[in-house]
Kinemage of the C-alpha trace (Angstrom):
@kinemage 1
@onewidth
@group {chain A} dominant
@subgroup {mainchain}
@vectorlist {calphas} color= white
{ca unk a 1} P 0.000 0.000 0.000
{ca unk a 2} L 1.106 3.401 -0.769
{ca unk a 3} L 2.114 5.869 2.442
{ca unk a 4} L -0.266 8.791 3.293
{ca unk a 5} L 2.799 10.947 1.813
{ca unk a 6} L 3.169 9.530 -1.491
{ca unk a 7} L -0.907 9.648 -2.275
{ca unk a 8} L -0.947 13.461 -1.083
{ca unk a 9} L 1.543 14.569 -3.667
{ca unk a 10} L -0.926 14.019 -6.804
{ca unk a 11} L -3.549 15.672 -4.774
{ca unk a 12} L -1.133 19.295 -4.356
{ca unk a 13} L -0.284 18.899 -8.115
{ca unk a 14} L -3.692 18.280 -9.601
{ca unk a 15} L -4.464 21.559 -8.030
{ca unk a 16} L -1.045 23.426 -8.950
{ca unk a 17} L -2.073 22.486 -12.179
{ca unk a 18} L -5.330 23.333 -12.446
{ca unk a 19} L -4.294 26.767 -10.817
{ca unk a 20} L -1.830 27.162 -13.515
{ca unk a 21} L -4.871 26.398 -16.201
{ca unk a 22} L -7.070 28.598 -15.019
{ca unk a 23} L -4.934 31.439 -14.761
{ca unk a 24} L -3.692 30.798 -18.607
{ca unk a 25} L -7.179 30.880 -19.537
{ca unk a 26} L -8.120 33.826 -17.213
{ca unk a 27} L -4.612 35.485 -19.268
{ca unk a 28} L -6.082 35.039 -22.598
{ca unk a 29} L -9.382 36.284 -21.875
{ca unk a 30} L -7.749 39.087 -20.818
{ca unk a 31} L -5.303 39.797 -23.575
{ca unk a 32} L -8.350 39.242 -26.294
{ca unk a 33} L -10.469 41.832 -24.491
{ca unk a 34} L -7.528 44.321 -24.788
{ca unk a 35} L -6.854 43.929 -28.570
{ca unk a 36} L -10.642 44.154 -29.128
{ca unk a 37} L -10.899 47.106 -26.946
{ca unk a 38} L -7.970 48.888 -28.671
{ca unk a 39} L -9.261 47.565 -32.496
{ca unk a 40} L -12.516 49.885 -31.366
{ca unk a 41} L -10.925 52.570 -30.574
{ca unk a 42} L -7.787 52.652 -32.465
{ca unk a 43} L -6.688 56.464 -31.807
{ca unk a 44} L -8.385 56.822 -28.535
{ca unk a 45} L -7.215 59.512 -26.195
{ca unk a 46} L -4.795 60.861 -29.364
{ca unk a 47} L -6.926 63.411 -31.477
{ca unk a 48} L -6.967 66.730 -30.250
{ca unk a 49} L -10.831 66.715 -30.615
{ca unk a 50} L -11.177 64.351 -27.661
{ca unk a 51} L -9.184 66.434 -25.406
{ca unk a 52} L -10.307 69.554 -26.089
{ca unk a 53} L -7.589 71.317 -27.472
{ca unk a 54} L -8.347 72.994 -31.305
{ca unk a 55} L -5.478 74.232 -33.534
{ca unk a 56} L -5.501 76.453 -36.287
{ca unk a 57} L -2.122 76.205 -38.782
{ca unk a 58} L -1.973 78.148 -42.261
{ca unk a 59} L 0.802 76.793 -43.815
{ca unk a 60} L 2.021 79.244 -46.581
{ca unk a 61} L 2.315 77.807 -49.810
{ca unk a 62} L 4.469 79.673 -52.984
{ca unk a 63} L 2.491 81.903 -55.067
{ca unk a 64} L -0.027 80.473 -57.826
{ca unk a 65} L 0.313 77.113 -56.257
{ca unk a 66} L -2.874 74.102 -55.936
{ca unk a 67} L -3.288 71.119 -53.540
{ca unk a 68} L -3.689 68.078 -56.138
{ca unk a 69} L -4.477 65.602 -53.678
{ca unk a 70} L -4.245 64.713 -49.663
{ca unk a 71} L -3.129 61.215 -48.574
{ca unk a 72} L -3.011 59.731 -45.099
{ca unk a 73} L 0.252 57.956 -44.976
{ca unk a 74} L 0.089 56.380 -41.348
{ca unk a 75} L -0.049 59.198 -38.553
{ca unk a 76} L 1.142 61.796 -41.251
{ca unk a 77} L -0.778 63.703 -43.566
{ca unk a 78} L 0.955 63.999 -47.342
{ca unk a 79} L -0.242 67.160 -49.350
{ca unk a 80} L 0.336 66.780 -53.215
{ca unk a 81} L 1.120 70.652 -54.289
{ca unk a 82} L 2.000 71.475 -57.890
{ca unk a 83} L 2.886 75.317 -58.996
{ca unk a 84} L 3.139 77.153 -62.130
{ca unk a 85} L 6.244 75.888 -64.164
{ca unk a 86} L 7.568 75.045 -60.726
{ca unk a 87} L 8.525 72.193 -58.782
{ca unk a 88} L 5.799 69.752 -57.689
{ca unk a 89} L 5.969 69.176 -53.540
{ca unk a 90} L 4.516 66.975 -50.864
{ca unk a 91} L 3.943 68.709 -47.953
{ca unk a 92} L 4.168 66.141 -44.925
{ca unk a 93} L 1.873 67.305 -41.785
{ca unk a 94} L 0.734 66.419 -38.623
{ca unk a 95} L -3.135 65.698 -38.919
{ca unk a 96} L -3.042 65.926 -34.619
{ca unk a 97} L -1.158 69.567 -34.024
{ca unk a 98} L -1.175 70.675 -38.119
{ca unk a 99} L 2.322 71.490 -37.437
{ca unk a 100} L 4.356 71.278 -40.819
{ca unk a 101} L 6.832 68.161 -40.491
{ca unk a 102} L 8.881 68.518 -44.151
{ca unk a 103} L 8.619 69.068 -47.527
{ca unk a 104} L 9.627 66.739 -50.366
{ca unk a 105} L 10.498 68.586 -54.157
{ca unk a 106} L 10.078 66.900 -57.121
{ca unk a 107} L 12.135 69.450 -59.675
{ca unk a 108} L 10.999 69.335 -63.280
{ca unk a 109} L 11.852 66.824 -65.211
{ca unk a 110} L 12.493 64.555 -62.534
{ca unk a 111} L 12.156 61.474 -63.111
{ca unk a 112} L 8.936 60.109 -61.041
């Protein structure tokens, strides 16, 4: 017959394990509920509308110059601006303060 000692020892670590399982399920519940949370909301808490805050930016652009197109290149906003017999530019801007990041030229006769 086995001693009381050796028949407790499966006893402790059926329920180590089962500890262990619950809190791996009890972790993935968890983790799914915060990637669905933050695939709702993606820019929670980020855009200046939610806080508040406004901004007002005039960025200056040379003279007889037209936005062609705006693109939203991951947090950055690219402005497509072509002048008269000029260079053609993309404007790179910050869609959160509208502060001006950079511009890119694209000189005539560029290749593109």
């Amino acid at each position: 017959m086995a001693s009381p000692a050796q028949a407790s020892a499966p006893l402790w670590l059926k329920v180590l394990v089962i500890g262990m399982g619950l809190l791996i399920v009890v972790g993935f519940v968890v983790a799914v509920a915060e990637i669905a949370r933050r695939i709702s909301t993606p820019n929670a808490g980020r855009s200046p509308a939610s806080e508040g805050s406004r901004f007002t930016e005039r960025i200056a652009l040379p003279s007889g110059a037209r936005i062609v197109s705006m693109n939203a290149v991951g947090d950055r906003l690219v402005v497509h601006v072509e002048t008269q017999g000029g260079p053609a530019s993309a404007y790179v801007v910050d869609p959160r303060s509208g502060a001006l990041l950079g511009t890119i030229e694209f000189p005539p006769g560029a290749g593109r």
